[in-house]
Rosetta silent file (secondary structure, phi, psi, omega in degrees, C-alpha in Angstrom):
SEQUENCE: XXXXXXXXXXXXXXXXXXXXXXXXXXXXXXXXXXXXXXXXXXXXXXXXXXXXXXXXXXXXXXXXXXXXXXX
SCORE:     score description
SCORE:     0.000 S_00000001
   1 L     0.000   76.912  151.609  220.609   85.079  -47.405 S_00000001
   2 H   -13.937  -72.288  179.055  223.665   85.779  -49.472 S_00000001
   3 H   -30.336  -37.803 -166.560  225.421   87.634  -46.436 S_00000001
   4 H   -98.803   26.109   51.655  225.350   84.960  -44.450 S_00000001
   5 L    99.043  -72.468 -149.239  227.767   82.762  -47.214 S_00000001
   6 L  -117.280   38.849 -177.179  230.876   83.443  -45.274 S_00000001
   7 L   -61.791  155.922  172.311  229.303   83.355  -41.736 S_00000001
   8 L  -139.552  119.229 -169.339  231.791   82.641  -39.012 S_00000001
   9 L   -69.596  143.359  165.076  230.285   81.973  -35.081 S_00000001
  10 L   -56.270  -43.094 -174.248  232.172   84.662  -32.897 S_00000001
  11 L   -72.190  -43.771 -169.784  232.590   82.548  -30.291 S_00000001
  12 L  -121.414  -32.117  168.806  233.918   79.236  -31.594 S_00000001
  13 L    88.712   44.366  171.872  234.522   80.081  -35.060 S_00000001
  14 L  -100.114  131.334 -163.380  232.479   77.593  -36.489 S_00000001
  15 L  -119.384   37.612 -175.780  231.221   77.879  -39.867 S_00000001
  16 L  -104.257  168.499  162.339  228.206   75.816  -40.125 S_00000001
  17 L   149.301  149.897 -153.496  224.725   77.182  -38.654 S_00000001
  18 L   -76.134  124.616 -172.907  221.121   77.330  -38.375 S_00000001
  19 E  -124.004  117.887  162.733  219.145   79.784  -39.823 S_00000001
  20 E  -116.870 -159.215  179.203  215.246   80.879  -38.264 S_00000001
  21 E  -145.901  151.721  174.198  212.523   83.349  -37.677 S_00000001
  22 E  -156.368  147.459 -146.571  210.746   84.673  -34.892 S_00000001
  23 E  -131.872  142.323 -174.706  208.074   86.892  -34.118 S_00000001
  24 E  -155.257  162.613  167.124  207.159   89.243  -31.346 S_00000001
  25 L   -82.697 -162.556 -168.748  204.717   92.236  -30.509 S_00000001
  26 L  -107.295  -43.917 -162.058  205.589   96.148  -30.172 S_00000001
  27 L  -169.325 -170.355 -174.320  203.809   97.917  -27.795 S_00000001
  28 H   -55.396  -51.206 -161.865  200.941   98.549  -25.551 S_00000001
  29 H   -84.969  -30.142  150.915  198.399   98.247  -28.147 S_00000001
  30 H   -41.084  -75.173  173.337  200.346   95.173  -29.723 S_00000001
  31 H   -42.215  -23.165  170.488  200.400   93.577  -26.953 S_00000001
  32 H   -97.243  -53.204  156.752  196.705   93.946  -26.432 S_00000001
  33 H   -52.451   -3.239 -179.125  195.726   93.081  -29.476 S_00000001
  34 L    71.983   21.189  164.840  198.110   89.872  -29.846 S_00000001
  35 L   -58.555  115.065 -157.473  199.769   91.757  -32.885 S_00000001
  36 L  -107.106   77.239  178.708  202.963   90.088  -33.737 S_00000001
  37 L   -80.838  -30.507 -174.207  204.742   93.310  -35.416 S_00000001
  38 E   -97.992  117.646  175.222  208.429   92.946  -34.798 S_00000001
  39 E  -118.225  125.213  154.500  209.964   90.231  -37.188 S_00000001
  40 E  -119.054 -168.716  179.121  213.595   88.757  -36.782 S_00000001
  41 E  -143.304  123.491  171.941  215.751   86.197  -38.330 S_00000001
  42 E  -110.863  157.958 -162.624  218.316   84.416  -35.881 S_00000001
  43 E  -125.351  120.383  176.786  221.752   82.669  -36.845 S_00000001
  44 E  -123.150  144.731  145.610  222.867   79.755  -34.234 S_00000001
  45 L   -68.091  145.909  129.676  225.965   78.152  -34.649 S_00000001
  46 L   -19.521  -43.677 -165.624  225.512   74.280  -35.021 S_00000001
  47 L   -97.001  -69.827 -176.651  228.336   73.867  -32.383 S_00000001
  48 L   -75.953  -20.655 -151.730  228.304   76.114  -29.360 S_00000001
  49 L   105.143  -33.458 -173.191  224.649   78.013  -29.858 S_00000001
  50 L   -47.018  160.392 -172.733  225.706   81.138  -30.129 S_00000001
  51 E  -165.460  142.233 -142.254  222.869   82.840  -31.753 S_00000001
  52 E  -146.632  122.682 -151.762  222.600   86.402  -33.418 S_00000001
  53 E  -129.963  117.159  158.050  219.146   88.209  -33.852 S_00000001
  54 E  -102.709  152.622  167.217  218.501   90.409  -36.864 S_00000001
  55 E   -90.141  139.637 -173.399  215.933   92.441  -37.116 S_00000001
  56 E  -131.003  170.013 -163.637  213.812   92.074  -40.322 S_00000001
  57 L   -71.911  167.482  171.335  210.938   94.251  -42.164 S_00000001
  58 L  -156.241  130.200  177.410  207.107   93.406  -41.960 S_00000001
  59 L   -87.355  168.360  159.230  204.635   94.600  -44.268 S_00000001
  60 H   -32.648  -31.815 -158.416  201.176   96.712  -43.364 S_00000001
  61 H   -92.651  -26.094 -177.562  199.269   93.909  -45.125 S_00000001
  62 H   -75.419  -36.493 -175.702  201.293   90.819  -42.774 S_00000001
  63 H   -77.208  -19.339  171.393  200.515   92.931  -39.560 S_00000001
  64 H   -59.772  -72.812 -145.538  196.617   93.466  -40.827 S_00000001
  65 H   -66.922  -29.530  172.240  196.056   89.634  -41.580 S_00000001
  66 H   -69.398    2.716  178.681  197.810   88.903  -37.588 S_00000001
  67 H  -109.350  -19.622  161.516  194.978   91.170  -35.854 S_00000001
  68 H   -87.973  -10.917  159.003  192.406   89.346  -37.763 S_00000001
  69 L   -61.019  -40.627 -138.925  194.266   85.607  -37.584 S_00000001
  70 L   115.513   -8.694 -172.428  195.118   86.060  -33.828 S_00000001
  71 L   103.167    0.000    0.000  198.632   86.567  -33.673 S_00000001
């Protein structure tokens, strides 16, 4: 993630921090099927916590292989 280079925490202004991913469903039928469709990538600062959610893309073929994996 290039962008995130020259990251700065809003809060403390700390310029170290943690970068992850997390997964969630969409809707009714997501949610019944255990489809995990909505992918983000979160940014914590190291110091305070603060944490910053992006939303990121998911293909047709990643949401296919979670309703036959299980979620």
């Amino acid at each position: 993630m290039n962008s995130l280079s020259m990251w700065v925490c809003p809060k403390c202004s700390n310029n170290k921090y943690d970068v992850d991913q997390f997964r969630a469903t969409g809707g009714l039928l997501s949610k019944i099927f255990d489809v995990q469709n909505k992918h983000f990538t979160t940014v914590t600062c190291t110091q305070c916590t603060f944490t910053e959610m992006y939303k990121t893309r998911s293909s047709n073929l990643e949401n296919v292989f979670d309703f036959f994996a299980g979620g």
